[in-house]
C-alpha positions as CSV (number, residue, x, y, z in Angstrom):
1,X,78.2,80.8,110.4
2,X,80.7,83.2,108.8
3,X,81.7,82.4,104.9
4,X,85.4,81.2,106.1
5,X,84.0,78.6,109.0
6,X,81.6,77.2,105.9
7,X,84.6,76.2,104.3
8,X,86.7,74.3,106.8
9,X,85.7,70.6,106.7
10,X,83.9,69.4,109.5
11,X,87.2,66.9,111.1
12,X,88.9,70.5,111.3
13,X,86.1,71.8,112.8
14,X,85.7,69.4,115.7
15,X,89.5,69.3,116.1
16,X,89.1,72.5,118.1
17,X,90.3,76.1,117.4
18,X,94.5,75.7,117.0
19,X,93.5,73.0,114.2
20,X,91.1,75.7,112.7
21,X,93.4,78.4,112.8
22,X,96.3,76.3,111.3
23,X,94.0,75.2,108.4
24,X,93.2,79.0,107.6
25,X,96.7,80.1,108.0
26,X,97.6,77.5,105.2
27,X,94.8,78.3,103.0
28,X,95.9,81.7,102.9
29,X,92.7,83.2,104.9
30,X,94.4,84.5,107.8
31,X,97.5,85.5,109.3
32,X,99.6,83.5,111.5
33,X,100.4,86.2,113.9
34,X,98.9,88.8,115.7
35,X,101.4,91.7,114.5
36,X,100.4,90.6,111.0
37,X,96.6,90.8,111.3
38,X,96.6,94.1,113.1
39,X,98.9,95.7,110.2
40,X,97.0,93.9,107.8
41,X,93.4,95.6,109.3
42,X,95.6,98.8,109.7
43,X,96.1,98.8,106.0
44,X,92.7,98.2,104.9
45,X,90.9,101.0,107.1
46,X,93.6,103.3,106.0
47,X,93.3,102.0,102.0
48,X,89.3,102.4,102.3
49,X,89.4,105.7,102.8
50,X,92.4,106.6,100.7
51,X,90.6,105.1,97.7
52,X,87.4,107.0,98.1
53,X,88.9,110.2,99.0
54,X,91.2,110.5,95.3
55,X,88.2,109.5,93.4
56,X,86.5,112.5,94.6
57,X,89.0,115.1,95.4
58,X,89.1,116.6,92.3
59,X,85.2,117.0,92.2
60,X,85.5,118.6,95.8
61,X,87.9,120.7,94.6
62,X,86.0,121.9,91.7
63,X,82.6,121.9,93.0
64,X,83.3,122.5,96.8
65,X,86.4,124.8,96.3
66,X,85.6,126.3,92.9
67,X,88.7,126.0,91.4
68,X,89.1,125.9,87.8
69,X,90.3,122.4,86.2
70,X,93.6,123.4,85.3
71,X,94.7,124.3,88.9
72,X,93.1,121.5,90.3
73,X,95.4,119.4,87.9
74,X,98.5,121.3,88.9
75,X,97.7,121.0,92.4
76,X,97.4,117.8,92.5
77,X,100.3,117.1,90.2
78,X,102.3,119.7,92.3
79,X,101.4,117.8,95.7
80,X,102.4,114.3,94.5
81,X,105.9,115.7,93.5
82,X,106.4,117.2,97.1
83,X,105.1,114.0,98.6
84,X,107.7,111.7,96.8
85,X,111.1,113.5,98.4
86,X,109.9,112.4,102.2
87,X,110.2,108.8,101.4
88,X,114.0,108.5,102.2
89,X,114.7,110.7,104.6
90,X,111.8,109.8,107.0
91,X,112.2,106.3,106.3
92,X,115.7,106.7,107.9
93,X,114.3,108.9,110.8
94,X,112.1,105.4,111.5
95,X,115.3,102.7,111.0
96,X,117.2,105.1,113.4
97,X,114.2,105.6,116.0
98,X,111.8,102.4,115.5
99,X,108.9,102.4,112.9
100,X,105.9,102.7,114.9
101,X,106.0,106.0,116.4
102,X,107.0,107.4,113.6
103,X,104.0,105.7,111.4
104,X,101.4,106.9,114.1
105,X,102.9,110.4,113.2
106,X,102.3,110.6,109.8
107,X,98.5,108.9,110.4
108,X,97.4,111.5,113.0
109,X,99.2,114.7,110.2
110,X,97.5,112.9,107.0
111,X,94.0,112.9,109.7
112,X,94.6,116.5,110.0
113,X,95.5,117.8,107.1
114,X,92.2,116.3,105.0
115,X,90.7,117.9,107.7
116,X,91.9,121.1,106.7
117,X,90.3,120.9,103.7
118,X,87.2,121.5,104.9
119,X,87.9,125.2,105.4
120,X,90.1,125.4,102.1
121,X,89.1,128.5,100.1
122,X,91.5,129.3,97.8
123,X,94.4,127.8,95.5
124,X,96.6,128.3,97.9
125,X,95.1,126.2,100.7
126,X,93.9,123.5,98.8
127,X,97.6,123.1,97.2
128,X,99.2,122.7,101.3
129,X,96.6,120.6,101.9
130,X,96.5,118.2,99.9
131,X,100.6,118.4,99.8
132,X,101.1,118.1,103.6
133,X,98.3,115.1,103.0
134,X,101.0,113.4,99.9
135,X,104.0,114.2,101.8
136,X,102.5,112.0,105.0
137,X,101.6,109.3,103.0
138,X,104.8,109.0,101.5
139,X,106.3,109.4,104.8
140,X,104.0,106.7,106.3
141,X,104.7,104.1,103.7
142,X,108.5,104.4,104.1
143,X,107.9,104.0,108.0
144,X,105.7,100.9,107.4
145,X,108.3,99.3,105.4
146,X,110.3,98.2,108.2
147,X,107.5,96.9,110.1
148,X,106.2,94.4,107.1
149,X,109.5,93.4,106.9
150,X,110.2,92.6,110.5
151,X,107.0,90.8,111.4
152,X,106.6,89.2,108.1
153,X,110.1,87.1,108.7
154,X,111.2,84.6,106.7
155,X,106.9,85.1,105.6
156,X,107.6,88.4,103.9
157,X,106.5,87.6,100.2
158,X,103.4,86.2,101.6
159,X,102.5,88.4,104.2
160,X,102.9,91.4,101.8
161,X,100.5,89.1,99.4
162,X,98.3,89.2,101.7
163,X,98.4,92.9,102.5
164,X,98.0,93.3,98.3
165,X,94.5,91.5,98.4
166,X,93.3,93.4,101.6
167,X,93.8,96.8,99.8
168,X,92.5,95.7,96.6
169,X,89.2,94.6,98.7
170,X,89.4,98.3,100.2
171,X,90.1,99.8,97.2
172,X,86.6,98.3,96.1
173,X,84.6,99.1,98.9
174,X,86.2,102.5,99.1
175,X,85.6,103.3,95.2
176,X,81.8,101.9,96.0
177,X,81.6,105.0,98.4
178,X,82.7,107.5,96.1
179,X,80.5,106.5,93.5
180,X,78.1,107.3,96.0
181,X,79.2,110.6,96.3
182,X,79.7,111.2,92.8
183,X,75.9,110.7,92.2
184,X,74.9,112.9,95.1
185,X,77.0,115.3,94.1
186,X,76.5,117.9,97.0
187,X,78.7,119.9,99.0
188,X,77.5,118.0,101.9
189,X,78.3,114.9,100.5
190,X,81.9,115.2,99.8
191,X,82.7,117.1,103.2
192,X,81.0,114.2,104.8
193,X,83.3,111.4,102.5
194,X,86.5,113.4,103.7
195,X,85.7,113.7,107.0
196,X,84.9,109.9,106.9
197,X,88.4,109.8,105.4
198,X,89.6,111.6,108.4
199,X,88.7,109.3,110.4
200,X,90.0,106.2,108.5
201,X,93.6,107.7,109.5
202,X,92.8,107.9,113.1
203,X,91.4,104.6,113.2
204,X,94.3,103.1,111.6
205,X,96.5,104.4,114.1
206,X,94.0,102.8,117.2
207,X,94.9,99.2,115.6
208,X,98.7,99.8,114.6
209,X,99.3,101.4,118.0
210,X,98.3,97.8,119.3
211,X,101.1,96.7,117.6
212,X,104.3,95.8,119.6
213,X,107.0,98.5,119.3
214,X,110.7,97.7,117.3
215,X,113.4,98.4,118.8
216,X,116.1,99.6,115.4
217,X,118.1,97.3,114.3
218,X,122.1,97.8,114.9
219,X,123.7,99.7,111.9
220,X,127.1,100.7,111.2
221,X,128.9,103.9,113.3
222,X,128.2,106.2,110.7
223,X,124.9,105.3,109.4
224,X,124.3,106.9,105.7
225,X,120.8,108.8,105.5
226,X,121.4,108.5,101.4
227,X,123.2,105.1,101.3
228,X,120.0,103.7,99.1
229,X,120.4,106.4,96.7
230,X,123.8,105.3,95.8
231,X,123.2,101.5,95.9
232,X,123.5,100.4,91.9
233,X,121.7,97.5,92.2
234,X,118.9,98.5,93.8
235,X,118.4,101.8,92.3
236,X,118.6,99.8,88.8
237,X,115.6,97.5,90.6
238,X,113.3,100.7,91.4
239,X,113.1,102.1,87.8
240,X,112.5,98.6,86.7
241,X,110.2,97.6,88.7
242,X,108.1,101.4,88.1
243,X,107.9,100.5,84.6
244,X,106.7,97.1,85.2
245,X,103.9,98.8,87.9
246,X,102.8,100.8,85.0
247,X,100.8,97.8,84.5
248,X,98.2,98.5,87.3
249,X,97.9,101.5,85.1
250,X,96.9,99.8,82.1
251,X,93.3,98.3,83.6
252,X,92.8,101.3,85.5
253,X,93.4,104.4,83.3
254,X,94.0,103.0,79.4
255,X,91.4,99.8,79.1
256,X,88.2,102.1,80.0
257,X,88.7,105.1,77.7
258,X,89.8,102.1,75.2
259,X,86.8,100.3,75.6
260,X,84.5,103.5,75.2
261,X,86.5,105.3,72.8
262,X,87.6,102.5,70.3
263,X,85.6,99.2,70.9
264,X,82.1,98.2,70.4
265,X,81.6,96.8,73.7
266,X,79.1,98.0,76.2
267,X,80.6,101.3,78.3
268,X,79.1,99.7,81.6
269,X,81.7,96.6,80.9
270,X,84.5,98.9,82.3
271,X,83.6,98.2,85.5
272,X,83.4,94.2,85.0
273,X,86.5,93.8,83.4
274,X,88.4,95.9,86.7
275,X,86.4,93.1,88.7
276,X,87.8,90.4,87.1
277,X,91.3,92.0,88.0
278,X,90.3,93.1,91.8
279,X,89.0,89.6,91.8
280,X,91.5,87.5,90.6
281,X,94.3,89.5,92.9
282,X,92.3,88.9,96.1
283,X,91.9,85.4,95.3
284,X,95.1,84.4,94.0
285,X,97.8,86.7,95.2
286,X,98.9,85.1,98.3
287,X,99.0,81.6,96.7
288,X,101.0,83.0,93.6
289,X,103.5,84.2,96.1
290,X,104.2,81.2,97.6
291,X,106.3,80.0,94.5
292,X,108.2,83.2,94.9
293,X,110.7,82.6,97.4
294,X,114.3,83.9,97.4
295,X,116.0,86.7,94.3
296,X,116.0,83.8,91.3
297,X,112.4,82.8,92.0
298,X,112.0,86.3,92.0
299,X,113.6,87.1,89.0
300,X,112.2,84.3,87.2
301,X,108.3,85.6,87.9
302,X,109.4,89.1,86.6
303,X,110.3,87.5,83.6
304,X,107.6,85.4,83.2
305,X,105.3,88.4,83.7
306,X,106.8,90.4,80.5
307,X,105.3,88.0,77.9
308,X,101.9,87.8,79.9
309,X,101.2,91.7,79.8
310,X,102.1,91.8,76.2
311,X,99.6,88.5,74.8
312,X,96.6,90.3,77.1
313,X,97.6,93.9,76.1
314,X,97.6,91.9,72.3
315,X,94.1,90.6,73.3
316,X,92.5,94.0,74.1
317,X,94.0,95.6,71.5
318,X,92.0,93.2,69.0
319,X,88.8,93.8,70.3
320,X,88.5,97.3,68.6
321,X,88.0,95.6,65.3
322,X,85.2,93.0,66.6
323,X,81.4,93.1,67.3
324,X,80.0,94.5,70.8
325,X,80.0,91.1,72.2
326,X,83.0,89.9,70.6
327,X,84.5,93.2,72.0
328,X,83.1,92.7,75.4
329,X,85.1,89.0,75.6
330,X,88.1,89.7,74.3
331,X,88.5,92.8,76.6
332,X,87.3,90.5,79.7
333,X,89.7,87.4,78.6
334,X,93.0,90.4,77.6
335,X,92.7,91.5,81.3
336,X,92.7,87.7,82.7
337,X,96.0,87.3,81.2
338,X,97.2,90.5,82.4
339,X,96.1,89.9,85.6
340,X,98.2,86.9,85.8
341,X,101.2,88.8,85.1
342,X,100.3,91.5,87.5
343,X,100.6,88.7,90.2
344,X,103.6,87.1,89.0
345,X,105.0,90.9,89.0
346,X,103.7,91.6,92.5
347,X,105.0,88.9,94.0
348,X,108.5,89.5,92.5
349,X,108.2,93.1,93.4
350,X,107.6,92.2,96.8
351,X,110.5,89.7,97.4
352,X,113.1,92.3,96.0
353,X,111.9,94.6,97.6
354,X,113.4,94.0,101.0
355,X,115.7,91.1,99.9
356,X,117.2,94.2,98.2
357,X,117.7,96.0,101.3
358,X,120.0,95.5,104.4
359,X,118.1,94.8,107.8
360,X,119.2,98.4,109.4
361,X,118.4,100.2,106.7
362,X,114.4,98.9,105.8
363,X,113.2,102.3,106.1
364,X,115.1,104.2,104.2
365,X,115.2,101.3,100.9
366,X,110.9,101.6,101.6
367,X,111.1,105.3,100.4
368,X,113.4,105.2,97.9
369,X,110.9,102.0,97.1
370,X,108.1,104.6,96.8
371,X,109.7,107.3,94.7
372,X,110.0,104.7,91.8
373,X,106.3,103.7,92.4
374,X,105.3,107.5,92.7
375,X,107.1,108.0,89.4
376,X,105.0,105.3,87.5
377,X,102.0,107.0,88.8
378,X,103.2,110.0,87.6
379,X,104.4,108.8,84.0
380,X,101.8,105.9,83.1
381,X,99.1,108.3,81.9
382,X,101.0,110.7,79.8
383,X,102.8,107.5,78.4
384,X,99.6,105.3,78.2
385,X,97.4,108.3,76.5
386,X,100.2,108.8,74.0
387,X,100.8,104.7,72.9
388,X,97.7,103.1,73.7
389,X,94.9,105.3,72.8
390,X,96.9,107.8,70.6
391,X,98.5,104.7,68.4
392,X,96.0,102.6,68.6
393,X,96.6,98.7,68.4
394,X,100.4,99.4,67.4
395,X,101.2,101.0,70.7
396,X,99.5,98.3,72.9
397,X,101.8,96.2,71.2
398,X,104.8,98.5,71.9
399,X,103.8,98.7,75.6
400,X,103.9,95.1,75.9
401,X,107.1,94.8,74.7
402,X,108.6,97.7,77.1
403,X,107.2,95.3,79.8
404,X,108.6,92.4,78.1
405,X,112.3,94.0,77.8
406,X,111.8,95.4,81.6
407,X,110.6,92.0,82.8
408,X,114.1,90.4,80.9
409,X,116.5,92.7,82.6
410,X,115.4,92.1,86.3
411,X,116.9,88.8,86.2
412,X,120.0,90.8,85.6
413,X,119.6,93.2,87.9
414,X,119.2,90.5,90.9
415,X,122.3,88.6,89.6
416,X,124.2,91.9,90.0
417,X,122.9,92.2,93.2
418,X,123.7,88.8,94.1
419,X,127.3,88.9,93.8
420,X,127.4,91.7,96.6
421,X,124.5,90.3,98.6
422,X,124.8,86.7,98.4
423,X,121.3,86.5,97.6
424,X,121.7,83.0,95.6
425,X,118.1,81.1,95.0
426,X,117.5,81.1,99.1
């Protein structure tokens, strides 16, 4: 008997499989329609790989490759940049043509360019590989956009809730494999990881491509390729909602070199305190999204998130001056109360995201959506070396407040938005 069936009481049980269904579509265990579930299995094949192939791609490209650190840095660096400007214009190729094609494009290009890693030998190759690799990815997410939004209905917070815990599962599993890899570390064993890779793209496709095809949407005569670019509201949205993503950052990049370099707690309790967070999000997202419903709610949980980063930011921050133990719990109970702001945050991210955006136009609004997101990625470490571990204490605090005074404006930003939109609490 699988884990899920052990849960359903034994009336549901007997009441046949529609009563079954309907009692895990409420509990949050599966998706109500078969669109949803084969994007949502889509995303984690594709996630599994992605995850364990950037944990090791700068190994392969020093070990494999043999390129020095400093170009594998501004490779990388370089590639992400590139990948960013696709978002918009390809997410307007997919409003104007219909998502799906244009989604199984830039699966079957990202399957071919890790490929081409494989026979990278130089600078130069590994630079267009993994760009062409960043540039379909960011193309890809833009294209998916429309297709959460259409199937996920009046569902969307939800369903993209859902979609949230799937990848943080795959995120797991996937940085399981490339510890894997890691400790082998042979030649053999990273060509095999991105071949598997590789193959998570092509995969992906085989499920999406079971996915019914959208027909676009009807959109004015003249139909603006940069009309995201120069909406106000929105724009104002994307740079506050990359700040407040800078938060995934804080467990991921600052809280283990803060914990090794300035607590007393165990170095191996890294890796349990990102549990708790992987944890709590796969568990809880969906249901915290449920109380997120229209741009108020929205607003309201962006707020509410502010204060929440800063108290468990406050938390971890404290445990440098306390005993290994001490350490150990305060780190453990700071990223519990960040976590709960992370899902508040999420599932206000999520709402705006295409509440923001006019039904033609998903696609487009998806990549803009992504060059803010890109940008965090891009920012958060130079900004989280420099405050957290280079002040100390002090600039955990100040991050917290950034997130607190980001948090306070998006209520702002969604009124604006309102008054042109109509968005009222609905």
């Amino acid at each position: 008997m699988s884990q899920a069936s052990g849960l359903i009481p034994d009336g549901l049980r007997e009441g046949g499989a529609a009563r079954r269904r309907s009692w895990l579509v409420r509990r949050g265990l599966l998706l109500e329609s078969a669109p949803q579930r084969r994007l949502a299995l889509g995303g984690f094949v594709n996630q599994l790989g992605t995850a364990a192939f950037l944990a090791t791609v700068p190994l392969y490209a020093l070990r494999v490759i043999g390129l020095p650190v400093g170009q594998v840095g501004l490779g990388l660096g370089a590639a992400g940049v590139v990948g960013l400007l696709a978002g918009p214009p390809v997410g307007h190729l997919a409003d104007r043509r219909g998502p799906r094609g244009i989604f199984l494009a830039t699966l079957l290009v990202q399957a071919v360019a890790v490929l081409s890693l494989l026979f990278a030998r130089s600078f130069a190759a590994f630079v267009a590989a993994v760009a062409v690799t960043d540039l379909a990815g960011a193309s890809g997410g833009a294209a998916r956009g429309p297709m959460i939004r259409r199937f996920g209905g009046d569902e969307v917070p939800r369903f993209r809730s859902y979609l949230r815990s799937a990848a943080f599962a795959a995120s797991t599993f996937g940085a399981l494999a490339a510890g894997v890899v890691i400790q082998l570390d042979s030649a053999f064993a990273y060509r095999a990881l991105i071949a598997a890779n590789a193959l998570t793209f092509v995969g992906c496709a085989a499920v999406v491509l079971r996915v019914p095809r959208l027909e676009p949407l009807p959109s004015p005569a003249v139909a603006d390729r940069w009309l995201a670019l120069k909406d106000g509201p929105y724009m104002a949205f994307v740079v506050l909602d990359g700040v407040l993503w800078m938060q995934g950052e804080v467990v991921t990049y600052a809280l283990p070199l803060w914990v090794v370099l300035h607590t007393h707690a165990p170095r191996w309790f890294t890796g349990v305190a990102i549990a708790v967070n992987t944890v709590m999000v796969v568990v809880l997202q969906v249901r915290t999204s449920r109380r997120v419903e229209g741009g108020e709610a929205a607003g309201r949980a962006a707020r509410r998130a502010g204060p929440a980063f800063l108290a468990g930011m406050a938390v971890v921050a404290a445990a440098a001056g306390l005993p290994g133990w001490a350490a150990a719990a305060a780190v453990a109970a700071g990223v519990a109360v960040h976590t709960v702001g992370s899902l508040w945050h999420a599932a206000a991210s999520m709402e705006l995201r295409f509440r923001l955006a006019p039904a033609h136009a998903q696609g487009q609004y998806s990549g803009v959506f992504g060059i803010g997101m890109g940008l965090c990625y891009t920012v958060a470490p130079g900004l989280l070396g420099l405050l957290c571990l280079g002040w100390g204490a002090p600039g955990w605090l100040v991050m917290g407040g950034v997130f607190v005074a980001a948090g306070l404006a998006v209520p702002v930003v969604v009124r604006w938005a309102g008054r042109s939109r109509g968005l009222g609490a609905g």
